[in-house]
N, C-alpha and C positions, 0 to 999 in steps of 0.2 A: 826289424822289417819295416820296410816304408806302407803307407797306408795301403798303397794303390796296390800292393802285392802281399794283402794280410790275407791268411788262409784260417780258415776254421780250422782250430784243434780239437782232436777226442784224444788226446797223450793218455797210452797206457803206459801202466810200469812194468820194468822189465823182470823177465822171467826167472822168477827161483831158478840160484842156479844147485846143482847138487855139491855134497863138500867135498867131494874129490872126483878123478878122474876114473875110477874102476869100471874095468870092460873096455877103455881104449885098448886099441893094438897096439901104440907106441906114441911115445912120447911127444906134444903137437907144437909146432912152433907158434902157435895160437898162444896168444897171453892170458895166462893161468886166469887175469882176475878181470877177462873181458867178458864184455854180453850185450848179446840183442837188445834193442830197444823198439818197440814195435810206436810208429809213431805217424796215427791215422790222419793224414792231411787230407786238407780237400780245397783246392784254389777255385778263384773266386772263379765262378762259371759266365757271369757276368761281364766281366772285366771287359774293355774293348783292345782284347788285342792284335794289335793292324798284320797287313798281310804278311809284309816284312818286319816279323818281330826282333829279329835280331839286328839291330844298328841299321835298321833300314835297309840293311845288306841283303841283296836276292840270295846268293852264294852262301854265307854263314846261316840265313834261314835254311835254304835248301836242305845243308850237311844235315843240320839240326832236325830237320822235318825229317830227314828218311830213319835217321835213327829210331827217333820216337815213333815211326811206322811199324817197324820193327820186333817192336819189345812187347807188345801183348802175348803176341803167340809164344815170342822166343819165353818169355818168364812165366806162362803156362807147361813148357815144355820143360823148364828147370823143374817145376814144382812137382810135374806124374814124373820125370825121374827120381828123385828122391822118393818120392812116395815109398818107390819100388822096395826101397830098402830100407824102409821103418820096423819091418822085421829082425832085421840084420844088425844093430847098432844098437849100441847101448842109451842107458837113457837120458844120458847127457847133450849127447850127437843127436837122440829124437826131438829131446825137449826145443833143442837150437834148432833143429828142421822144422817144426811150429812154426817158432818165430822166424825164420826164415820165410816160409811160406807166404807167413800174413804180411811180411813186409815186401813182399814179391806179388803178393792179389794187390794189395792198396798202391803199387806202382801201377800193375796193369790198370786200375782203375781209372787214377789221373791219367794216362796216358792215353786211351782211348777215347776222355772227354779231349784233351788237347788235341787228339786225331780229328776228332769231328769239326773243333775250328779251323783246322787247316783246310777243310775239305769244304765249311764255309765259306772260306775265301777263293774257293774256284780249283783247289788245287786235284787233282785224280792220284790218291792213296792206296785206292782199295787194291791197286796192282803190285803193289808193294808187300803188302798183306799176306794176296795170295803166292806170291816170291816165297815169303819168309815160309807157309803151307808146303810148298814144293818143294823144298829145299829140309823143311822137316820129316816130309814121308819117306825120305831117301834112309831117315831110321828104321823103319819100321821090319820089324823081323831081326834086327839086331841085337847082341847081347847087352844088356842091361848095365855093363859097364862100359859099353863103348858108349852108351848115352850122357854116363855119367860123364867120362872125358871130355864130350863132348862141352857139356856144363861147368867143368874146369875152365877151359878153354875162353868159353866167352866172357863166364865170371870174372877172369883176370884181367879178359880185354876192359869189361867194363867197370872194373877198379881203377885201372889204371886213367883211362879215361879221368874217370871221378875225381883221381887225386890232381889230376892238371885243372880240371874246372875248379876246386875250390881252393889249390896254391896259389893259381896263376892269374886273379881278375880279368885279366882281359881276355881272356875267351867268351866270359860272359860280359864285357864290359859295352855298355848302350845298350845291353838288352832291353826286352820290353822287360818291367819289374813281375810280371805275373809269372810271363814265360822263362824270366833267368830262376824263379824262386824254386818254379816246380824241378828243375836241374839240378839245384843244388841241396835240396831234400833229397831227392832220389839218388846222387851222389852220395849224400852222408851214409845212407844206407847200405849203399854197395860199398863201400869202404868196409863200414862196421860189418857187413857179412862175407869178407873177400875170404876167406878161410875156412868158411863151413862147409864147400862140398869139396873141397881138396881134402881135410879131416875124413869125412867117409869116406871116398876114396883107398886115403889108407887106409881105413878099418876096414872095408871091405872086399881089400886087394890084397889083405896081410900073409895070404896063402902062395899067392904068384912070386916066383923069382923076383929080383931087384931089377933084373933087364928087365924081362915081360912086362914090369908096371912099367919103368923109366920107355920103353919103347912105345909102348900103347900110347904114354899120354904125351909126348913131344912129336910123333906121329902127327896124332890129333891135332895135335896144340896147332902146330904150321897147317895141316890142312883147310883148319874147318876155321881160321881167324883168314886165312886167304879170298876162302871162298863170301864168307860173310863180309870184309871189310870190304873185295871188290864187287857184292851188291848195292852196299850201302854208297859206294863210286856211282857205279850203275841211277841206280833210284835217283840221286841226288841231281844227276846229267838230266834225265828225266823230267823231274821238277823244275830245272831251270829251263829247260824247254819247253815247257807249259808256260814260262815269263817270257819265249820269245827268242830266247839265245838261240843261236843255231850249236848243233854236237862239237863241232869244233870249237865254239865260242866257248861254251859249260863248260867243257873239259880243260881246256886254259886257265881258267879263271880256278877251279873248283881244287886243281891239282894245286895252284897258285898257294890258292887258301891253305890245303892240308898241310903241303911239306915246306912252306916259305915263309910266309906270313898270314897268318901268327905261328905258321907249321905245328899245328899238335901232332900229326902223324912223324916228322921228325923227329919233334921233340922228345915223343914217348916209345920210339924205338927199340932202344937199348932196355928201359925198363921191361918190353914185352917178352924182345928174346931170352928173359930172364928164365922162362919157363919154360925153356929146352936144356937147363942146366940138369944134371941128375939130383941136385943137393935142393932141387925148389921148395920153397914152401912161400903161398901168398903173404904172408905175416914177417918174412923175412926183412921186407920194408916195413918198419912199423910206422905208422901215418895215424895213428887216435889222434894225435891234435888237432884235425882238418877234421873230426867228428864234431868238436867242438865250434867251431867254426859258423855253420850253419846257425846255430840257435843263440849267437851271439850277433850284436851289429854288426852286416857283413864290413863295411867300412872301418870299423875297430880292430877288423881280427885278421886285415888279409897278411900275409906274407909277399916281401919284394921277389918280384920277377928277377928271374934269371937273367 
């Protein structure tokens, strides 16, 4: 890590794991000899990072800004779903939902302070906020496993994601160092937990027909990634109109960005619809070496672009 992007660490170690798998429902495409790492960062609150942190790009800020607007509530909302089902799951699946937990508070946490420099700089967030609020009470009174799906769902989006920031440098290439680091921590994360609520899932759905789950969650999967990826559209137009662009201006530009250059929404396409297969399981890509990645110099360790 370069100076200007050194974060405090409180690194714990990770959690006993048990010797085997007894009490799953079936067999997990999760690898046998993987595990949590719970790894308590905290970027520097100081730092001076300018409005346009990302390459000075209004556009690439934006994308970037609305996501991280986003993720409090939504990784709140992972966390009382699961909850739900500490009961229900053996103690392997509960021990990983801890760790799951604490590595989904300590992103909320950075995230929220990151929220508040953006909102230093002039920008109007808190209606983003209340989007992601809205758009979460639409659960309420639902069954407890459509919430989970729900959790499938974005989890995948935002693995996938993760694996294009830490493959592909130049997504985060010019960033500011403070704002590419807290990315790519929180990336390492969702990588290394892309599997644990699709695991409960199956264990908790081990009773439903093969359609009933395969229907429920590819359902989901297309609904609630449509709805939320054209918020995060939305918010981003938003934002760039808070810089001045006119709607048709941001929208050019922003669409520019996703699917063209650098296109991630392109690019990570095919990986998405991966989980409308009936045979999914997130671990079917296996990507641990981009765990790696992070806690090595990023400059040592990137892999060539596609």
């Amino acid at each position: 890590m370069t100076e200007h992007s050194k974060i405090d660490l409180e690194r714990a170690e990770p959690l006993d794991k048990p010797a085997d798998d007894a009490g799953l429902a079936r067999a997990s495409a999760t690898p046998a000899e993987h595990e949590l790492i719970i790894r308590n960062e905290r970027f520097d609150r100081k730092a001076m990072v300018p409005r346009h942190w990302h390459s000075g790009d209004p556009v690439a800020t934006a994308w970037y800004n609305s996501v991280s607007a986003s993720l409090p509530r939504g990784e709140a909302f992972f966390i009382d779903t699961l909850r739900l089902f500490r009961d229900e799951i053996p103690e392997k699946l509960a021990r990983e939902v801890k760790a799951f937990s604490t590595q989904e508070i300590n992103h909320t946490r950075e995230h929220v302070a990151f929220n508040r420099l953006v909102s230093d700089h002039g920008y109007n967030v808190e209606s983003i906020d209340q989007g992601i609020q809205a758009m979460l009470e639409l659960t309420a009174g639902r069954p407890k496993e459509f919430n989970l799906a729900i959790t499938i769902a974005l989890e995948h989006f935002a693995a996938i994601i993760s694996r294009h920031l830490l493959q592909y440098p130049e997504y985060l290439g010019g960033a500011d160092p403070v704002a590419a680091e807290v990315w790519r921590w929180h990336a390492t994360e969702e990588i290394e937990h892309k599997g644990l609520v699709y695991d409960v899932w199956e264990h908790v759905t081990k009773d439903w027909s093969a359609w009933k789950r395969y229907k429920t969650r590819a359902l989901i999967a297309a609904l609630i990634t449509k709805k939320y990826f054209g918020n995060r559209i939305r918010d981003a137009i938003g934002l760039l109109e808070q810089d001045g662009y006119t709607k048709r201006q941001a929208k050019w530009k922003l669409y520019t960005f996703l699917w063209w250059k650098p296109g991630m929404m392109r690019r990570m396409f095919i990986e998405w619809a991966a989980i409308l297969k009936p045979s999914f399981h997130p671990w079917d890509h296996d990507d641990r070496e981009l765990i790696q990645k992070w806690e090595s110099p990023y400059s040592d360790a990137v892999m060539p672009a596609e």
